[in-house]
KEVEX-676235 format. One line per field, with one value per residue (C-alpha): residue number from 1; chain; x, y, z. Coordinates in steps of 0.1 Angstrom, whole numbers, plus 5000, padded with zeros to 4 digits. Each point is the difference from the previous one (the first is absolute). Layout:
tormi (NUM	...) .
torke (A	...) .
u (X	...) .
v (Y	...) .
w (Z	...) .
***
This chain:
tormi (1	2	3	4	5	6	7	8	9	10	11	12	13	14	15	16	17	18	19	20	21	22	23	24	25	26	27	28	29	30	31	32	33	34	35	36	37	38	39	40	41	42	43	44	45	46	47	48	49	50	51	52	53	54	55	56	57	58	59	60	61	62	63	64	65	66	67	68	69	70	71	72	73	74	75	76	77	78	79	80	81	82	83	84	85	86	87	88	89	90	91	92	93	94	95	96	97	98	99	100	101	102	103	104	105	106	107	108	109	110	111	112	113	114	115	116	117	118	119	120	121	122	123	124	125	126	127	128	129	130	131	132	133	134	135	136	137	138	139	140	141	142	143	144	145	146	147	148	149	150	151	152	153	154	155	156	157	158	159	160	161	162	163	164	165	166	167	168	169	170	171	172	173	174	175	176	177	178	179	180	181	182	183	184	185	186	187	188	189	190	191	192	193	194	195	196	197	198	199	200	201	202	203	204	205	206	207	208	209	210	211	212	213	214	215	216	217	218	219	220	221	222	223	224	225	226	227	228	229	230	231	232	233	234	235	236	237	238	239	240	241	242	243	244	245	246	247	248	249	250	251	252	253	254	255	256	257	258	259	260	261	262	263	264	265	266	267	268	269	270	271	272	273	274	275	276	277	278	279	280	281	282	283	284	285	286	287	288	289	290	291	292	293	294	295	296	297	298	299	300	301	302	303	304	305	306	307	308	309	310	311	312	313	314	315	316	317	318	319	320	321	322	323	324	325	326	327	328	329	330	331	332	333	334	335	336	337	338	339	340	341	342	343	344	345	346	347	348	349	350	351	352	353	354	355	356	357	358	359	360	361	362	363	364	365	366	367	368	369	370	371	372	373	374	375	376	377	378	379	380	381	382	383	384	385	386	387	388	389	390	391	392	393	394	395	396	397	398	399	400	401	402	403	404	405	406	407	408	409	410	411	412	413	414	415	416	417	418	419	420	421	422	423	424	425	426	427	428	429	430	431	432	433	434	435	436	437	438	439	440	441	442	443	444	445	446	447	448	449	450	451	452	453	454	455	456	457	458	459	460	461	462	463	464	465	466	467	468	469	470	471	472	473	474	475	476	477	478	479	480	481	482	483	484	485	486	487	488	489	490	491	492	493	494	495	496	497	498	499	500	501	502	503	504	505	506	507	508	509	510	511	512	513	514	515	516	517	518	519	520	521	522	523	524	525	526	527	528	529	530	531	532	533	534	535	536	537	538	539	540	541	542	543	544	545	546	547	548	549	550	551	552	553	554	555	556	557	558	559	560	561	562	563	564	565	566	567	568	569	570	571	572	573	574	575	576	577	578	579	580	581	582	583	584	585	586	587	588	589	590	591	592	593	594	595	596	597	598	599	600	601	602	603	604	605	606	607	608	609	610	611	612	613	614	615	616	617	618	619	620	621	622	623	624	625	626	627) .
torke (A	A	A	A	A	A	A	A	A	A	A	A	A	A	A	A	A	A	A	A	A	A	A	A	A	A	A	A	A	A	A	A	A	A	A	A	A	A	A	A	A	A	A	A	A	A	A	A	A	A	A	A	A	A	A	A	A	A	A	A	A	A	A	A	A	A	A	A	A	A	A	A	A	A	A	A	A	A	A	A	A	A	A	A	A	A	A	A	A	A	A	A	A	A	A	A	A	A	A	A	A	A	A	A	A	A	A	A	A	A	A	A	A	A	A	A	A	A	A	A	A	A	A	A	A	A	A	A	A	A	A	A	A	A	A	A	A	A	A	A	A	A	A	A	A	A	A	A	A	A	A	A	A	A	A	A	A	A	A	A	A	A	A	A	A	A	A	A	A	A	A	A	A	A	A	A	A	A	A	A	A	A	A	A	A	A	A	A	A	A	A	A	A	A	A	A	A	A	A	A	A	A	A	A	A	A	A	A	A	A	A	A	A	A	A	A	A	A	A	A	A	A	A	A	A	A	A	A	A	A	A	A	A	A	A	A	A	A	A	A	A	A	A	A	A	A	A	A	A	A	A	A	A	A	A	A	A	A	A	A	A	A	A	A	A	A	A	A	A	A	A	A	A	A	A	A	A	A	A	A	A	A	A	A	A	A	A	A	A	A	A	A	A	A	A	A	A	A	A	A	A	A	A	A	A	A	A	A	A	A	A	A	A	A	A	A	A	A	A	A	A	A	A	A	A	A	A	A	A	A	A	A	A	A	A	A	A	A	A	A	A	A	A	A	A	A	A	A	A	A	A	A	A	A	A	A	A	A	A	A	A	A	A	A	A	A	A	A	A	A	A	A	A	A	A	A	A	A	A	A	A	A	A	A	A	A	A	A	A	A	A	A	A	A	A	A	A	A	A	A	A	A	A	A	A	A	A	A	A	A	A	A	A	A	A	A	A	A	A	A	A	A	A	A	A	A	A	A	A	A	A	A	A	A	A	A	A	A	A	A	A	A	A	A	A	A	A	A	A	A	A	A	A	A	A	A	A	A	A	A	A	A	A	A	A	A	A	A	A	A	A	A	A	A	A	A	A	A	A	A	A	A	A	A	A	A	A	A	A	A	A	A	A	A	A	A	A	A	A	A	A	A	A	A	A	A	A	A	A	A	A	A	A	A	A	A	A	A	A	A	A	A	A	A	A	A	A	A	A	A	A	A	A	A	A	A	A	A	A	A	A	A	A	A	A	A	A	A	A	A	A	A	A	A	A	A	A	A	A	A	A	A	A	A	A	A	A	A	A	A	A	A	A	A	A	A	A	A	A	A	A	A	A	A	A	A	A	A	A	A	A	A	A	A	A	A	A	A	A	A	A	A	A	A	A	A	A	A	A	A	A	A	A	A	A	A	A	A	A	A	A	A	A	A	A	A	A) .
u (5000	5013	4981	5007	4968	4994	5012	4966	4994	5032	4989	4967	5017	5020	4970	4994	5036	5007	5021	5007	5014	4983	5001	4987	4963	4999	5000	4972	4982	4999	4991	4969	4990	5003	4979	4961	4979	4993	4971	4976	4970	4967	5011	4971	4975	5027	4991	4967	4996	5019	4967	4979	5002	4979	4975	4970	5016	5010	4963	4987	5022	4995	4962	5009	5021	4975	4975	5023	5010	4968	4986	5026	4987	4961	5005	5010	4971	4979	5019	4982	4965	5009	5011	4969	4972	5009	5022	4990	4966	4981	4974	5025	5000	5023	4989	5009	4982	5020	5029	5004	4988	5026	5027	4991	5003	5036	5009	4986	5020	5033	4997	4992	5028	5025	4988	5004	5033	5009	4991	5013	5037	4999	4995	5017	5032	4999	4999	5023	5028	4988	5008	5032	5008	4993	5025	5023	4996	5001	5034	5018	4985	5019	5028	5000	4994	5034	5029	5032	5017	4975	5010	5036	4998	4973	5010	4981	4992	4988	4972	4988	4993	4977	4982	4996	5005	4981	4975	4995	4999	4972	4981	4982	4989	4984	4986	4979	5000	4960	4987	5017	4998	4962	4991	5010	4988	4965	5007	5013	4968	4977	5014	4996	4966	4993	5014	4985	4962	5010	5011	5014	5016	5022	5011	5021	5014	5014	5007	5022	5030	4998	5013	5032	5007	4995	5025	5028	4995	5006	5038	5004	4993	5025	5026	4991	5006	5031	5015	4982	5019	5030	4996	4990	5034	5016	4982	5007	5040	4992	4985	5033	5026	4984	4992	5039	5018	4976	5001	5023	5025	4996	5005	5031	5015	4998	5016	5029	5011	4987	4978	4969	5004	5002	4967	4984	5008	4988	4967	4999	5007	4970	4975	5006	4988	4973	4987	5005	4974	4976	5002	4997	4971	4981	5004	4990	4966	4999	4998	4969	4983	5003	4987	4970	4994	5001	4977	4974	5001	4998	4970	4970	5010	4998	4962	4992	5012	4984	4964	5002	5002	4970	4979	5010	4982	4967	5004	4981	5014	5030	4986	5029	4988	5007	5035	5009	4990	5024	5029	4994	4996	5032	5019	4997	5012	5030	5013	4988	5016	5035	4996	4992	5031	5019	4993	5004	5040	5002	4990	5026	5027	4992	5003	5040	4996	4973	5022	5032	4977	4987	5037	5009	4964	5005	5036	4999	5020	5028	4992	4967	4982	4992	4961	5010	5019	4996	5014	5031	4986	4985	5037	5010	5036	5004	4993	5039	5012	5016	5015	5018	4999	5020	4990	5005	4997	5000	4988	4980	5015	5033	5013	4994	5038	5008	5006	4969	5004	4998	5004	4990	5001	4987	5001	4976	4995	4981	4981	5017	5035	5019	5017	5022	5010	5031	5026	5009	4980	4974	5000	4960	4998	4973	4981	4999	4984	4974	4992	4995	4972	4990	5008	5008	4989	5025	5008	5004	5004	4981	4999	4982	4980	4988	5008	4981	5007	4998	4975	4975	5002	4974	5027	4983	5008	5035	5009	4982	5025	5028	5018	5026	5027	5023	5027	4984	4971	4971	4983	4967	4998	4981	5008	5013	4973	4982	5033	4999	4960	5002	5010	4967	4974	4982	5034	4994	5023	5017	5006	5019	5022	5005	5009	5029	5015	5007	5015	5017	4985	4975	5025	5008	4968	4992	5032	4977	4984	4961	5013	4982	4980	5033	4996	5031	5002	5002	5013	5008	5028	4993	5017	5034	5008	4999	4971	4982	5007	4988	4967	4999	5012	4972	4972	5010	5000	4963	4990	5014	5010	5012	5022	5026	5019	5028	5015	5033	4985	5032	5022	4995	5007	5027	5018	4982	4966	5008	5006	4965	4985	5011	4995	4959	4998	5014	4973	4975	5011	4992	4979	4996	5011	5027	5016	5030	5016	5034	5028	5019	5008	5004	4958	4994	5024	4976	4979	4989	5009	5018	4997	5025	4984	5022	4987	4964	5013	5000	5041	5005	4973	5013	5007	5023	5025	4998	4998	5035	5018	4988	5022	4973	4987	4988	5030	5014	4973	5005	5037	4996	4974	5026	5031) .
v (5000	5032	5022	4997	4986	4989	4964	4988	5008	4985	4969	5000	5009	4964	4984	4993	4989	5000	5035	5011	4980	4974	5018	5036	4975	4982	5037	5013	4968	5006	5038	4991	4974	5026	5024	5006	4999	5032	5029	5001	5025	4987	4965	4982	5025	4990	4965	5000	5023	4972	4982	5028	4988	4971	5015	4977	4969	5014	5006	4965	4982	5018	4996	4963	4999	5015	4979	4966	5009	5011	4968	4981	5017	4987	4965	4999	5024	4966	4975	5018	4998	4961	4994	5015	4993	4972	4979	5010	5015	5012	4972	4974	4983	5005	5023	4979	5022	5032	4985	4990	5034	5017	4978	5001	5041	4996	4983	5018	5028	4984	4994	5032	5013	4978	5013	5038	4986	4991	5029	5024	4980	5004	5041	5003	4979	5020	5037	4992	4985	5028	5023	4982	5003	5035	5012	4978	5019	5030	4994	4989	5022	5029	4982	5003	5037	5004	5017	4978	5014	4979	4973	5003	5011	4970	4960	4984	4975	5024	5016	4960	4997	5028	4993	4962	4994	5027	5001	4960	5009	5024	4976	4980	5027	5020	4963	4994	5034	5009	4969	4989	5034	5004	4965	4994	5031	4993	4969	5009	5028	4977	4977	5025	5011	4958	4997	5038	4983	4971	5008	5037	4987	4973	5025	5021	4970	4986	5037	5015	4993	5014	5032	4991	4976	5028	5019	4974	4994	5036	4992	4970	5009	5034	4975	4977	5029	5009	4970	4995	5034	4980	4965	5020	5022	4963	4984	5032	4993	4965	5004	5026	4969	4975	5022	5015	4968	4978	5020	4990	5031	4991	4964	5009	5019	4977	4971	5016	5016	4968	5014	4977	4992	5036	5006	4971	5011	5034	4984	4978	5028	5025	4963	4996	5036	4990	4975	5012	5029	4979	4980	5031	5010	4971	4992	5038	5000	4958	5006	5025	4978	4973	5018	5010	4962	4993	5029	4993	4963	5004	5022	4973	4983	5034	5000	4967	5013	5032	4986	4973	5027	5019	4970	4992	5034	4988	5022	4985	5022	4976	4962	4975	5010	5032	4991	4979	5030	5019	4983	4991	5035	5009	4972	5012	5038	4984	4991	5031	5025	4982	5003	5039	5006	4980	5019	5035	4984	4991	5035	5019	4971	5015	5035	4994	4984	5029	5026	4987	4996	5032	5014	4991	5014	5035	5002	5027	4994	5028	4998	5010	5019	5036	5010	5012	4980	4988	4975	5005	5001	5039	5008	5031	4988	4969	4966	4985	5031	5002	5024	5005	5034	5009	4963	4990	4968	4986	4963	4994	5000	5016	5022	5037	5003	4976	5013	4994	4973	5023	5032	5033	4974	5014	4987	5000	4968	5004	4979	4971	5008	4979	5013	4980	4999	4989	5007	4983	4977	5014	5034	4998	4991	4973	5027	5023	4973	4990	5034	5001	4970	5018	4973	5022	5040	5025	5016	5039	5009	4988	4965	5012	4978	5008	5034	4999	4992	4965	5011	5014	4970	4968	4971	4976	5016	5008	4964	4989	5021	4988	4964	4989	4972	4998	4976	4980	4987	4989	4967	4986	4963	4999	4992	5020	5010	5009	5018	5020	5010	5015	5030	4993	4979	4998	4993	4974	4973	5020	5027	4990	4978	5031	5020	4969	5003	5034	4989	4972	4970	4985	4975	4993	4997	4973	4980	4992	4976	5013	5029	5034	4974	4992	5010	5021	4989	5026	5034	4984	4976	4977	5027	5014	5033	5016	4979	5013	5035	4994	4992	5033	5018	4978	5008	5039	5002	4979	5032	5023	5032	5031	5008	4969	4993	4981	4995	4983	4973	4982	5002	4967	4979	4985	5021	4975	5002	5036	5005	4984	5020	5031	4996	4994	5032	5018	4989	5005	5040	5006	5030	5000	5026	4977	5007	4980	4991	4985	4980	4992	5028	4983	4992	5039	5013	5008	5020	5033	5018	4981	5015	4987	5004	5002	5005	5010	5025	5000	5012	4997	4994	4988	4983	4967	5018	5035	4987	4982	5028	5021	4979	5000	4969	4985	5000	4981	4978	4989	4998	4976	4976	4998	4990) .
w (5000	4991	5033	5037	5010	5032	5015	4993	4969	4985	5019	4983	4962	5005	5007	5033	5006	5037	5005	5031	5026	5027	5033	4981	4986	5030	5022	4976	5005	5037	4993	4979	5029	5031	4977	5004	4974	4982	5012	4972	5010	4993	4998	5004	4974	4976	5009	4997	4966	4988	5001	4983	4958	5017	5023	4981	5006	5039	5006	4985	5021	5032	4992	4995	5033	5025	4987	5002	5037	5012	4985	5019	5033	4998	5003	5035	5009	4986	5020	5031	4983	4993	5035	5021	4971	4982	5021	5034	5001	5027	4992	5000	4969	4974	4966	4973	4976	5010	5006	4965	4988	5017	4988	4970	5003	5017	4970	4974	5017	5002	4962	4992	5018	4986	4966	5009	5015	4970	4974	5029	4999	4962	5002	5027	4982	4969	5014	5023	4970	4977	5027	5003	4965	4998	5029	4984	4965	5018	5013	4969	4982	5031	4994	4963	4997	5029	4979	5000	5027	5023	4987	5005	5038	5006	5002	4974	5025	5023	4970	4996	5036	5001	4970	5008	5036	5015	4977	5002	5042	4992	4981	5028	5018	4967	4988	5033	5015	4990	5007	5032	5014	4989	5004	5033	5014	4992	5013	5034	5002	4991	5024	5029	4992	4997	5037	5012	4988	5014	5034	5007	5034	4982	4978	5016	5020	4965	4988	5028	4990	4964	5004	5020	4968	4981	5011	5007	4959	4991	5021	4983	4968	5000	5012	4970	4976	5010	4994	4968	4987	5011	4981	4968	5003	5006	4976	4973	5013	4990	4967	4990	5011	4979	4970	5004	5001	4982	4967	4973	5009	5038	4997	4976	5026	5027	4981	4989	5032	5018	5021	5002	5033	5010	4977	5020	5033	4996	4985	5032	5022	4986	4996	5039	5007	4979	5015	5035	4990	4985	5029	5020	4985	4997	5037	5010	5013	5001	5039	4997	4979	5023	5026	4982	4990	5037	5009	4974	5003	5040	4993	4997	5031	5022	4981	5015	5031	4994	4987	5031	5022	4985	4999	5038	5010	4984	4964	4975	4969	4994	4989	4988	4965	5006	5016	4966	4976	5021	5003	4958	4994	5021	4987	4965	5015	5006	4964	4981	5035	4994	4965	4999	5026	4979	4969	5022	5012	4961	4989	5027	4989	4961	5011	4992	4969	4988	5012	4977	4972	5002	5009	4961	4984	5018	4983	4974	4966	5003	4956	4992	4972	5008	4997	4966	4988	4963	4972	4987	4964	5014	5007	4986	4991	4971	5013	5010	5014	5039	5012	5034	5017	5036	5012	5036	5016	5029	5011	5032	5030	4987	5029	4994	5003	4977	4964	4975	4973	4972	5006	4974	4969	4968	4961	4972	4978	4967	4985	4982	5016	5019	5034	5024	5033	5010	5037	5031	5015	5020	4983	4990	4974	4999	5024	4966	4979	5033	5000	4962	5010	5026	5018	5024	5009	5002	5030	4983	4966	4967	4983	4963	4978	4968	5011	5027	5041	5009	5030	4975	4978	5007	5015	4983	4965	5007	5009	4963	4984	5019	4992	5027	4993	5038	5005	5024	4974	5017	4984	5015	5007	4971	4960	4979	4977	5038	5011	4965	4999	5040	4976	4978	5010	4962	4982	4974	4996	4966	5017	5027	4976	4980	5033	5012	4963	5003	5037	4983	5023	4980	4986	5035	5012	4975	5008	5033	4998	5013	4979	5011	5027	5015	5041	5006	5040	5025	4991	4967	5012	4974	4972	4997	5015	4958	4992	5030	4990	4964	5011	5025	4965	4981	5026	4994	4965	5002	5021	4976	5022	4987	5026	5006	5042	4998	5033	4996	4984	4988	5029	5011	4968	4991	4961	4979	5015	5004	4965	4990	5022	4991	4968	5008	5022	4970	4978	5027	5007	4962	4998	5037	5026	5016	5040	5005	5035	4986	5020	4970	4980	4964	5002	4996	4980	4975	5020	4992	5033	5030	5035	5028	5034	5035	5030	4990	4972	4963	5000	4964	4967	4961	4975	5009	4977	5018	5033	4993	4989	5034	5012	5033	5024	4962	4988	5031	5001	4961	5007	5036	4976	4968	5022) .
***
């Protein structure tokens, strides 16, 4: 890279190869685990509007719930009518008759339950995914719109964790949050009014204890969210290990310097934090629901002792029907009350995962289009066109002492030309050519388009007129003709044959032998370093930019492959507006200006053959390459 970027960044260019050193990852780890989750106002709203494209389906199936758990509720109101009018009558004999009227109702009620059970599962099921699905569109979609300089500050793992892990964590909560909250609510109100009509005494017996539960859940459940921030920073840790060292540069790495062991260990060392969390957390609040279980289960036998009692002093409102309804009617409280302070612990655990999630959708783009903002085609200037004027920048988190990475840069290019970039390494010049893309926002000055600033230009339309070929060439695990049509979806098959001609690959290609269906393995591994770079130049010339990035895109071949190469990106900068960052000096001879960059600064701008005879840093850098 030709630009000082940050320790992160160059870690993320090599792709995902393990940079910085053991002790430095393992100390961030434990930094992300100490840290709370983040304050996001108006969490919960956010939650909830979440819910709001499917507000029809939300009100069928709470419809469907009350009705399913107040259905639920009757039958035990019946078992008292059976007991003392059907089986135990004041006449004595048993009522055949009415008993099998009234088990025939409790039946016809169970089924019809099970049948709302069932439809409400269903809607409850697919709002809940859809929901799901949308935050999880919402969140790539963030992360899509972030400029690159997020991407080179931010472990790749770290961005998969969020957008898979926490979501995933969210998922069981916004899948049965309506109908467990709704559905067990009725249930536990229409269980209390059930044991109020039944006996009002009994009641509070079985009810006076419910609000000291209450609050010992709230403790438990901010305890459980703490430590659920922590395993998703572990697990997030987790993720960035396995998708640095398990990647085809990462795996590389740690064979040739014999480090799998090391790799292994460290894996070991962050899985054992991880599963000491999750442990934690799945055993927080185990005790409280215990004691709950014993409280509710011990509550029918203090009714018998209770009812015994009431019958001992000669009351005749409580009849052993009446004492069966009860204790069926609070014996189905017990289920649904766990359930809904289960739900409420799962819903303060989420508050965590929610709050990370929503960390990464408040994140604004530091590259976006300005209110007016239009196509480059209503550009005053001719399409192909860029122009530098006084540009500054600096990338985040540079210290304000620290010197900016360009610094007052200015050049015009016009259309057609071909300008290169050449000086130390770590001069900027690869920052010129991001900033070209807009790839990156300048910090003061003007990056011009078509004549007009970069700012007042749609994003979108600058980046179709732009074509980038880099020297780290990035192929999907894909084919080729898949690799080659990411540039334009509706290619036909002609067209990109046409398009790898002109790159000189096609007769490569068809040496394969799946041809242009031949998988190229991850990040292309299954093609040469120059056959690799062909199909970059072949997926360029397929979307046909006017303006044309090459960012060292040779340096890594070998003088054969090289030569090939080169020879493709001259055809390919044919009538194009051509920006050249150069390591080797003899690919852009033939430019029509070169400008060497030091330190930030364009120091000297020609013709190869003028800048030799200034005798200048040019001059030494031609004379350091031909010795």
């Amino acid at each position: 890279m030709s630009h000082p970027a940050p320790a992160g960044s160059r870690r993320a260019a090599m792709g995902g190869m393990p940079g910085r050193g053991i002790a430095s990852r393992d100390e961030d780890a434990q930094r992300a685990l100490n840290a709370e989750a983040p304050d996001i106002p108006d969490l919960w709203p956010r939650v909830v509007a979440l819910f709001r494209p499917y507000r029809g389906a939300l009100v069928t199936t709470a419809v469907l719930v009350v009705a399913a758990a107040g259905a639920t509720v009757i039958p035990p109101l019946i078992v008292e009518r059976i007991f003392d009018n059907a089986l135990f009558p004041a006449s004595g004999d048993v009522q055949l008759g009415l008993l099998a009227e009234l088990v025939g109702v409790m039946i016809a009620i169970y089924l019809v339950a099970a049948g709302l059970q069932i439809w409400q599962t269903y809607l409850t099921s697919s709002v809940g995914n859809r929901v799901t699905g949308d935050l999880r569109e919402q969140l790539f979609a963030r992360l899509q719109s972030m400029e690159l300089a997020f991407f080179t500050r931010t472990k790749t793992g770290v961005i998969q964790s969020r957008l898979q892990n926490d979501v995933g964590g969210v998922s069981g909560v916004l899948t049965t949050f309506v109908s467990s909250i709704v559905g067990n609510t009725v249930t536990v109100l229409a269980s209390l009014v059930a044991m109020v009509l039944l006996d009002w005494r009994l009641t509070i017996l079985a009810v006076i204890l419910m609000p000291a539960l209450v609050v010992v859940q709230r403790r438990v459940g901010r305890v459980r969210a703490r430590i659920a921030g922590r395993t998703q920073e572990s697990l997030s840790e987790l993720t960035a290990i396995t998708q640095e060292t398990l990647s085809v540069s990462g795996i590389m790495l740690s064979k040739v310097y014999n480090r799998q062991r090391l790799e292994t260990d460290r894996f070991r060392k962050e899985n054992a934090t991880q599963i000491r969390l999750q442990v934690q957390q799945a055993m927080t609040g185990q005790w409280f629901f215990g004691l709950v279980s014993v409280v509710m289960s011990s509550v029918p036998a203090v009714i018998y002792l209770a009812a015994g009692a009431l019958m001992d002093r000669g009351s005749t409102a409580v009849t052993a029907g009446t004492i069966v309804a009860f204790t069926a009617v609070q014996a189905r409280l017990l289920f649904p009350l766990m359930a809904l302070m289960r739900v409420a612990l799962e819903v303060q655990t989420s508050r965590a995962l929610f709050a990370r999630i929503f960390e990464y959708l408040d994140l604004e783009p530091a590259i976006r289009d300005a209110e007016d903002a239009v196509p480059v085609e209503d550009a005053p200037g001719p399409i192909g066109a860029v122009e530098f004027r006084e540009v500054v920048f600096r990338y985040p988190g540079t210290r304000d002492d620290a010197p900016p990475t360009l610094d007052g840069v200015s050049f015009r290019v016009e259309p057609g030309t071909t300008h290169a970039f050449v000086g130390p390494s770590g001069a900027g010049k690869t920052t010129v050519v991001y900033l070209a893309a807009r790839l990156h926002e300048a910090s003061g000055g003007e990056v011009r388009f078509a004549g007009e600033d970069v700012r007042r230009l749609r994003h979108e339309s600058v980046v179709e007129h732009v074509g980038v070929v880099s020297q780290e060439t990035y192929l999907f695990h894909a084919t080729i003709a898949e690799n080659l049509r990411y540039a334009r979806p509706d290619a036909t098959d002609a067209e990109l044959e046409d398009a790898c001609r002109r790159a000189d690959i096609h007769d490569a290609i068809l040496g394969f032998e799946d041809g242009y269906d031949t998988i190229v393995g991850e990040r292309g591994y299954r093609l040469s370093g120059g056959e690799k770079q062909r199909v970059a130049i072949a997926r360029v010339l397929l979307k046909d930019p006017p303006v044309l990035l090459l960012d060292e895109a040779t340096s890594a071949l070998d003088t054969v492959s090289e030569r090939v190469v080169q020879a493709a990106l001259d055809r390919a900068a044919v009538g194009r507006t051509t920006l050249v960052v150069a390591h080797r000096l003899s690919t852009i001879r033939g430019a029509d200006v070169i400008h060497v960059v030091e330190r930030g600064r364009i120091v000297e701008s020609g013709s190869h053959a003028e800048l030799v005879a200034a005798e200048g840093l040019y001059a030494r850098l031609a004379a350091q390459q031909a010795d």
